[in-house]
C-alpha positions as CSV (number, residue, x, y, z in Angstrom):
1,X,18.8,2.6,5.2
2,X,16.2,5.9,5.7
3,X,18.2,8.7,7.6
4,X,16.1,9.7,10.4
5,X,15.0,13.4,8.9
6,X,14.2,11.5,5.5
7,X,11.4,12.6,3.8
8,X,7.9,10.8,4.5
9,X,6.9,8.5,1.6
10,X,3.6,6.7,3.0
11,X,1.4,8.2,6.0
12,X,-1.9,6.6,7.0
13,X,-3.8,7.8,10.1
14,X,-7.0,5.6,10.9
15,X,-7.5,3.9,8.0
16,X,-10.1,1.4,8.0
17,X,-11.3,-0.8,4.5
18,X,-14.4,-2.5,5.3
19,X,-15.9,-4.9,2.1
20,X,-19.7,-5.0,1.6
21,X,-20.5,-2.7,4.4
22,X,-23.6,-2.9,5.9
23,X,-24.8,-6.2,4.2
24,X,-24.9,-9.6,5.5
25,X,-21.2,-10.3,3.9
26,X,-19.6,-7.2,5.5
27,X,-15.8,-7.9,6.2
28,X,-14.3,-5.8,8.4
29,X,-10.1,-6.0,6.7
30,X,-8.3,-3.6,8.2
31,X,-9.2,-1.4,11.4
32,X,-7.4,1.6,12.5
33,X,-4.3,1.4,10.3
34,X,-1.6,4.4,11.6
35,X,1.7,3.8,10.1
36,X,4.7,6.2,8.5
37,X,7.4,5.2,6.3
38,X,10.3,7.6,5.4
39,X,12.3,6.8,2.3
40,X,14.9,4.6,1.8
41,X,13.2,2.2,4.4
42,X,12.8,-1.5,3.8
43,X,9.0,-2.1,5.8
44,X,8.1,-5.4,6.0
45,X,4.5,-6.5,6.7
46,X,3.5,-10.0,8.5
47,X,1.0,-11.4,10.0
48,X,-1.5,-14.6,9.8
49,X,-3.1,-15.3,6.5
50,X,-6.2,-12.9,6.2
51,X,-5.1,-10.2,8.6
52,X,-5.1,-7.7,5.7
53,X,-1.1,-7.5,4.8
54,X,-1.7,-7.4,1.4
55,X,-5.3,-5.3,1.6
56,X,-3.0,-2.7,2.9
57,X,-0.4,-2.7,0.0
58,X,-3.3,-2.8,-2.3
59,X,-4.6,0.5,-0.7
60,X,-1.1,2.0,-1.1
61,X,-1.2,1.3,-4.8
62,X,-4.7,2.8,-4.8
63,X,-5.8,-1.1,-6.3
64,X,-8.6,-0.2,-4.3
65,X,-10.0,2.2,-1.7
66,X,-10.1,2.7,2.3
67,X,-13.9,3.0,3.7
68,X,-12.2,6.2,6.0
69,X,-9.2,7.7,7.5
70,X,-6.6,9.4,5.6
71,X,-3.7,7.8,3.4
72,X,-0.8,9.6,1.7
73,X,1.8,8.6,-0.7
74,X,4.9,11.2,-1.6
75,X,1.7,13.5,0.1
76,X,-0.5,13.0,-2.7
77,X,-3.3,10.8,-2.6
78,X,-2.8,6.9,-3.5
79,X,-4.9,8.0,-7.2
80,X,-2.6,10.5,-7.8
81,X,0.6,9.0,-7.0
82,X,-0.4,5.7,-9.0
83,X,-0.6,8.4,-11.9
84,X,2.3,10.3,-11.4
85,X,3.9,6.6,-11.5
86,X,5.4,7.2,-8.0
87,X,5.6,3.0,-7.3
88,X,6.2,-0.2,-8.6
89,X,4.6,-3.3,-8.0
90,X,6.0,-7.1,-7.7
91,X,3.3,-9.6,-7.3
92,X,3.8,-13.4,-6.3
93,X,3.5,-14.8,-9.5
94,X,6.3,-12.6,-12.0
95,X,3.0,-12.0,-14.7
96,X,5.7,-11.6,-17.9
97,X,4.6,-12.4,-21.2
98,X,5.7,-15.0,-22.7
99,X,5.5,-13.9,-26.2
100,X,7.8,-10.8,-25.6
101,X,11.6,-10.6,-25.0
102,X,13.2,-10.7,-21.2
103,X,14.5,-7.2,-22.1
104,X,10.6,-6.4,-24.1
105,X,8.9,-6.9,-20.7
106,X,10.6,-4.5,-18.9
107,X,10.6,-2.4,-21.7
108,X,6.8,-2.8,-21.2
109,X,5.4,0.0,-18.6
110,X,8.0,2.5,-20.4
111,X,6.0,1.8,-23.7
112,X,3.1,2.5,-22.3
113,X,3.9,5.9,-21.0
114,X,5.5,6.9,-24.1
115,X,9.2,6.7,-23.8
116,X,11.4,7.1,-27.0
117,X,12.6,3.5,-28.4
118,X,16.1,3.9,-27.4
119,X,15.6,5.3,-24.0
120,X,13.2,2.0,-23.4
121,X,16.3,0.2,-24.7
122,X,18.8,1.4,-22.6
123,X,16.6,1.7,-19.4
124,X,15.8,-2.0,-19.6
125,X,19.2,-3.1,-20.4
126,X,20.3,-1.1,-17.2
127,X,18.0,-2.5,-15.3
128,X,18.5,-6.1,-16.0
129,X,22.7,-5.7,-15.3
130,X,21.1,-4.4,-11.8
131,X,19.7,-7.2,-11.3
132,X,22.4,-9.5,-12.9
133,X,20.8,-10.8,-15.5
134,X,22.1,-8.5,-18.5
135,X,23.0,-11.8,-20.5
136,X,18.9,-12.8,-20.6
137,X,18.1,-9.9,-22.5
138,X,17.0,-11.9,-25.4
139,X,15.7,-14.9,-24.1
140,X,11.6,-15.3,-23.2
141,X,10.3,-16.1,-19.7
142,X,9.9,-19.5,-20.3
143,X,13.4,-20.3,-20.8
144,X,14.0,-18.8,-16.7
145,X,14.0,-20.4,-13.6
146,X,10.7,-18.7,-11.4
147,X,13.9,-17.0,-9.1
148,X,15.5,-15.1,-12.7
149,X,11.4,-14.8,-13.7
150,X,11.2,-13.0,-10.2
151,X,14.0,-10.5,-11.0
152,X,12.8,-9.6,-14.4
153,X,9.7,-8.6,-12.4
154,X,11.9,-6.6,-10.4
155,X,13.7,-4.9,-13.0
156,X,10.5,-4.0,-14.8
157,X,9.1,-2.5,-11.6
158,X,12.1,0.0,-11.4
159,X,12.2,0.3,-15.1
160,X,10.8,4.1,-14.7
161,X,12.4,5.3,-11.1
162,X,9.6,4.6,-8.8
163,X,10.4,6.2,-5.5
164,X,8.4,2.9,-4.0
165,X,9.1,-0.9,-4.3
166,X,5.2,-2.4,-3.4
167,X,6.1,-6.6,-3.3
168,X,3.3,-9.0,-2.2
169,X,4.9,-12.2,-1.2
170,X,7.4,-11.8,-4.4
171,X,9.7,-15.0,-3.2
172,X,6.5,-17.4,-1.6
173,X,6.6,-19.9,-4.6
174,X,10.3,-20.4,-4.4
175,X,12.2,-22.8,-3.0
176,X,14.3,-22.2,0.4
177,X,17.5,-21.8,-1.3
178,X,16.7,-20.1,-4.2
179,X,14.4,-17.8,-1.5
180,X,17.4,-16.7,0.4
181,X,19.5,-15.9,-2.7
182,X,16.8,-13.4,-3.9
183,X,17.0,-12.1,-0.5
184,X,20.2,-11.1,-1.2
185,X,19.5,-9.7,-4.7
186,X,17.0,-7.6,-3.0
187,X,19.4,-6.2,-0.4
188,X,21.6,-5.3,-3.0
189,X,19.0,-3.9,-4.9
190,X,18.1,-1.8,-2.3
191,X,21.0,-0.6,-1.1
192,X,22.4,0.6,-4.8
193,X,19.0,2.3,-5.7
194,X,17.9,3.5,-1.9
195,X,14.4,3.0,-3.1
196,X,11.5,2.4,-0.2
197,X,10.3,-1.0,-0.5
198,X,7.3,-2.1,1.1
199,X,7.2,-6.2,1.2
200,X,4.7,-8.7,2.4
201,X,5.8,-12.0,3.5
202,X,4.7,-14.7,5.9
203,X,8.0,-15.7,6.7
204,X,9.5,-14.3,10.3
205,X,13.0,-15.3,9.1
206,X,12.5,-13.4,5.7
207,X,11.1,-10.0,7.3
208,X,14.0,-9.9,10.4
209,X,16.8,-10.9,7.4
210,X,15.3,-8.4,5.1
211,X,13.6,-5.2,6.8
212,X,14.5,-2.0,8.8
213,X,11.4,-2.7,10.6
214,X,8.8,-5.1,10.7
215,X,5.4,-4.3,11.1
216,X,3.2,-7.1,13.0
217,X,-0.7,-7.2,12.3
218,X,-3.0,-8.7,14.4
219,X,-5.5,-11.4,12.5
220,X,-8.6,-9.2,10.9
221,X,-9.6,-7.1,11.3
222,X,-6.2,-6.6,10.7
223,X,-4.8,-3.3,13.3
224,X,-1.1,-3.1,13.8
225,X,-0.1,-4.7,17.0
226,X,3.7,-3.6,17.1
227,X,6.4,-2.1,15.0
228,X,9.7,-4.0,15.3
229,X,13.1,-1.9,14.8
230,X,16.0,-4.4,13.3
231,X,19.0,-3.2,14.3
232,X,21.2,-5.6,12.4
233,X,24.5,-4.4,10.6
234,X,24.4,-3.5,6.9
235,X,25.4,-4.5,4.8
236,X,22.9,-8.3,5.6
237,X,25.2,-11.0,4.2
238,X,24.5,-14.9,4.6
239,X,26.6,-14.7,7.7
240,X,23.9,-12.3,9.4
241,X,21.6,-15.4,9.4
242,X,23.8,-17.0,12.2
243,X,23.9,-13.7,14.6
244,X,22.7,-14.0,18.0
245,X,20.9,-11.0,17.7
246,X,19.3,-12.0,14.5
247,X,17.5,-14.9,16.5
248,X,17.2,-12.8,18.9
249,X,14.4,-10.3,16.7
250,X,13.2,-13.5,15.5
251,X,11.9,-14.4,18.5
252,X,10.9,-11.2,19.7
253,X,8.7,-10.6,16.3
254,X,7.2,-14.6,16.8
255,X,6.1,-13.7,20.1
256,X,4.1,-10.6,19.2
257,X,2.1,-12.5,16.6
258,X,1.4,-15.0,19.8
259,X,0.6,-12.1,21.6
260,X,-1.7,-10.6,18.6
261,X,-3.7,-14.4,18.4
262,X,-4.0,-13.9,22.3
263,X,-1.9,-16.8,22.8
């Protein structure tokens, strides 16, 4: 919930990524990307498979590189700001190890930049209450559903205060129900930490149900078509899902992609 003079986490004016330019396999991904997120917003990008969504977050994360145009994170560059650890990232897959400890993954990135034992400790522990699953500490991934995998993901991405949440598709392999109830984890996430999140997702449902706005791509190259304010009441609760108004933006984001296919 960003107050409107928040400060601006991500700015990107024209920013193009073009693969193998100027051979015969040239892929024009994204084309004229202008977009700016303040924190504490929850962004959500959708739009047809291919149209770049996750390009984008890539570029963010500085994964890879745009062709041209400018791109700012925390007004650093992406490279900087993915050195200065200024994001976390939550893939589809949870990619824990299943040799280590619930608790010794998220201990993980706080290894690697050096922490002292006990602060890793107590860091992980206080991120796995957040996300409710305190009592796992000692167990190994295997022994989780792919829903308590997906928060252990979660709590290791915020295991060293990122000031940005980057998720591609984090809930896509889950089932419906279990879907919606990490929707809910993630609201409540959200809302305690006030972290930016920026989330990929195919689902219309998911992005109204989740997002401040929604961002609708066009398919690639992928240009953003419309940005979709969702003025539904905090805090989002189950109930929410049976609004009027919720259909509503549902509707109203479903018919921009339409518009974006030229249908």
């Amino acid at each position: 919930m960003a107050e409107q003079n928040a400060a601006q986490v991500i700015l990107a004016r024209n920013v193009n990524k073009i693969f193998n330019p100027g051979s015969d396999e040239q892929v024009i991904a994204l084309q004229d990307i202008n977009l700016t997120v303040k924190q504490g917003e929850f962004i959500s990008l959708i739009g047809p498979s291919g149209c770049g969504k996750s390009t984008l977050l890539r570029l963010i994360a500085d994964l890879i590189t745009p062709t041209n145009g400018e791109l700012k994170i925390n007004d650093k560059t992406p490279h900087q700001a993915r050195l200065d650890r200024d994001y976390g990232m939550v893939f589809q897959a949870a990619t824990l190890y299943d040799w280590r400890t619930v608790i010794k993954n998220v201990q993980l990135p706080l290894e690697i930049m050096g922490y002292p034992a006990h602060v890793r400790k107590t860091r992980a522990q206080e991120m796995l209450d957040l996300v409710e699953l305190g009592k796992f500490a000692k167990h190994y991934p295997w022994q989780l559903s792919g829903g308590m995998q997906q928060r252990v993901a979660i709590a290791r991405a915020l295991a060293f205060e990122p000031s940005l949440l980057l998720m591609d598709e984090p809930f896509g392999a889950l089932d419906e129900f279990t879907r919606e109830r990490m929707n809910m984890e993630l609201l409540r996430i959200w809302t305690r930490t006030g972290i930016t999140v920026i989330f990929v997702t195919h689902s219309i449902p998911e992005a109204v149900f989740l997002s401040s706005r929604v961002v609708v791509m066009t398919p690639r190259p992928g240009r953003i078509t419309q940005v979709v304010d969702v003025d539904l009441p905090y805090p989002r609760v189950f109930e929410t899902r049976e609004l009027p108004r919720y259909f509503e933006l549902i509707t109203t984001v479903r018919e921009h992609l339409r518009e974006a296919h030229g249908g």
